[in-house]
C-alpha positions as CSV (number, residue, x, y, z in Angstrom):
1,X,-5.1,-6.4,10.0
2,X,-3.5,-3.2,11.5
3,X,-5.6,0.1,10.7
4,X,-4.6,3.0,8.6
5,X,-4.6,5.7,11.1
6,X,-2.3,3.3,13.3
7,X,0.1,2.9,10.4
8,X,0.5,6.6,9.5
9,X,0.2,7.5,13.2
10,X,3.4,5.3,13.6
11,X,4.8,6.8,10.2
12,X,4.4,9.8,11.3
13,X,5.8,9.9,14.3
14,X,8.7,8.1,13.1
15,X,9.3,11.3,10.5
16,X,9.6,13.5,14.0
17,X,12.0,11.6,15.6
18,X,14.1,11.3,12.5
19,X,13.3,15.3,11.5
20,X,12.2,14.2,7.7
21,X,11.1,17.2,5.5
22,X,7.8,14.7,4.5
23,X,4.9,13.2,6.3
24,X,6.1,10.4,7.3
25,X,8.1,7.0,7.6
26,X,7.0,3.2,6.3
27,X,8.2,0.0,6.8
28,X,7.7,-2.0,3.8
29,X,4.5,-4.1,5.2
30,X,2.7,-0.9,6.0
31,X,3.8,0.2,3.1
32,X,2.1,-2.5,1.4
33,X,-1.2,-2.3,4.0
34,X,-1.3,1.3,2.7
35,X,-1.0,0.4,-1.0
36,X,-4.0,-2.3,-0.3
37,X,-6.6,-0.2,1.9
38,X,-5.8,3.4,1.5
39,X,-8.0,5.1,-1.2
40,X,-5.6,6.3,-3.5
41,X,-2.7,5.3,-2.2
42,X,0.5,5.5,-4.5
43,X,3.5,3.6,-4.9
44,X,6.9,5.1,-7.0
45,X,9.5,3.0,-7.1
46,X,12.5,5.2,-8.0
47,X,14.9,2.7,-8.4
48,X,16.7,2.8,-12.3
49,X,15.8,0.9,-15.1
50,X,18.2,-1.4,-14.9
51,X,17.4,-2.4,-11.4
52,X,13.7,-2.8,-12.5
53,X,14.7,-5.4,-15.0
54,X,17.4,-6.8,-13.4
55,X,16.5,-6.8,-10.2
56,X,12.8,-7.1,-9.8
57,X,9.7,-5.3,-10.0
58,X,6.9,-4.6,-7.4
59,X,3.4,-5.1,-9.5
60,X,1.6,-1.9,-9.6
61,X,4.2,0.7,-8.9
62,X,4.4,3.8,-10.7
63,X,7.9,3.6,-12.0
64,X,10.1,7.1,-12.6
65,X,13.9,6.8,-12.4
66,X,15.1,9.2,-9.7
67,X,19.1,8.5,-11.3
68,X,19.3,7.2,-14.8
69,X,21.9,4.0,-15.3
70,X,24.7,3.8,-16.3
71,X,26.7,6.6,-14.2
72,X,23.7,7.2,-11.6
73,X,22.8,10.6,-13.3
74,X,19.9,12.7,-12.1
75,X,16.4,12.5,-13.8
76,X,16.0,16.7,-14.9
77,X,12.5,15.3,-15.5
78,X,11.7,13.6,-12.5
79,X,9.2,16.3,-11.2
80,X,7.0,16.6,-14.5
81,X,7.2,13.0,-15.2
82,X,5.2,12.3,-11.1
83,X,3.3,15.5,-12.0
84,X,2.0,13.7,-14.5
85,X,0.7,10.1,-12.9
86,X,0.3,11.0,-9.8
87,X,-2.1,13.6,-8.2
88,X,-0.9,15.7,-5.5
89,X,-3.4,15.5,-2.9
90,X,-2.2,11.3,-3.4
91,X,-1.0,9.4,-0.4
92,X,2.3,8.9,-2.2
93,X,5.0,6.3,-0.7
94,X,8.5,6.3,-2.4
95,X,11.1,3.1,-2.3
96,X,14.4,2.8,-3.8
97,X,16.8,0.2,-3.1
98,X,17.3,0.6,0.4
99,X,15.7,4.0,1.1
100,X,18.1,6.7,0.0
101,X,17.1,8.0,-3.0
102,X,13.9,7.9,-2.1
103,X,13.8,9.7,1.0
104,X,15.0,12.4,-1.5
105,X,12.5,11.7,-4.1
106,X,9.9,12.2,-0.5
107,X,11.5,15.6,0.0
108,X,11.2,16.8,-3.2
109,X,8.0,16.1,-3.7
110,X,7.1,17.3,-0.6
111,X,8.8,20.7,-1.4
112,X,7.0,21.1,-4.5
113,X,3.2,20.6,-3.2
114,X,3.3,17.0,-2.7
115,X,1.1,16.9,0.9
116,X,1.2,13.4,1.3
117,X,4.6,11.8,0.8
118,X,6.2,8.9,2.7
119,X,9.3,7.2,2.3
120,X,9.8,3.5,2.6
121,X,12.4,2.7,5.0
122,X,15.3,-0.8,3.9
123,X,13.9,-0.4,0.3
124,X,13.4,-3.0,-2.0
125,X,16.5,-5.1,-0.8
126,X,17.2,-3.3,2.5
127,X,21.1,-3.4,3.6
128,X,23.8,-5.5,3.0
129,X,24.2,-8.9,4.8
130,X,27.4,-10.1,6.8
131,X,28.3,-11.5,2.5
132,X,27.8,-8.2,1.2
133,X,24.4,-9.0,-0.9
134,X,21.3,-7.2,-0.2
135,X,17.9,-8.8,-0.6
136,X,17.7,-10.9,3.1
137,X,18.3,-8.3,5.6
138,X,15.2,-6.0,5.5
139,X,13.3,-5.0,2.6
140,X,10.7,-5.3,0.4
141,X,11.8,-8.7,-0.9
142,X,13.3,-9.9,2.0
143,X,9.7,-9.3,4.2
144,X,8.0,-11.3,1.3
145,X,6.3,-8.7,-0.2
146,X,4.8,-9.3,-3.8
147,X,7.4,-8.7,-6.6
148,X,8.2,-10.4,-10.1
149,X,11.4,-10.7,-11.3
150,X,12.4,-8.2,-14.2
């Protein structure tokens, strides 16, 4: 098994070449290595409710809705809501459903005190295949990763 200065090494390097606002850059299995063997490690998934149930869950993950479903609104409360599970000095990764909203959720967090805040690159699903469905190319799922349907 890989070590956990390797993986954040990599992650963090990753977050240079890419210029992110937070510490650093996962793909899902480190991600997962992370959440296994880092003391303390977090996990917020900040997909929406409906894609929780619908979709699947990842066992473990602190779940707080970055957009709320239907219409994809902002959560006001997103901020006091991971104040309020997870501690700020946390290694805290973020996934969405292919990375977007949680790179945002990273950089927020990271702007409001949040030292240790990494975003998990392809997300749950990842990207689209050549049929337009997500789920096989990249991802959470699609690397085999533990998750339970909704």
């Amino acid at each position: 098994m890989e070590t956990i200065t390797a993986i954040l090494e990599r992650a963090q390097q990753r977050a240079k070449e890419m210029n992110l606002p937070y510490e650093g850059a996962l793909l899902p299995a480190e991600a997962l290595t992370l959440l296994q063997e880092a003391p303390g490690a977090r996990l917020v998934d900040v997909r929406s409710r409906a894609e929780w149930d619908w979709v699947g869950r990842i066992p473990g993950a602190v779940e707080i809705e970055w957009q709320s479903y239907p219409g994809m609104r902002a959560n006001p409360d997103f901020l006091n809501y991971l104040s309020s599970q997870v501690d700020k000095e946390s290694m805290v990764m973020f996934i969405c459903r292919s990375g977007g909203r949680s790179h945002q959720a990273a950089a927020i967090a990271a702007d409001s005190g949040y030292t240790n805040c990494y975003n998990i690159l392809e997300g749950f699903e990842g990207d689209k295949d050549a049929t337009g469905h997500r789920g096989t190319k990249g991802g959470w799922k699609a690397a085999g990763l533990p998750w339970v349907q909704g």
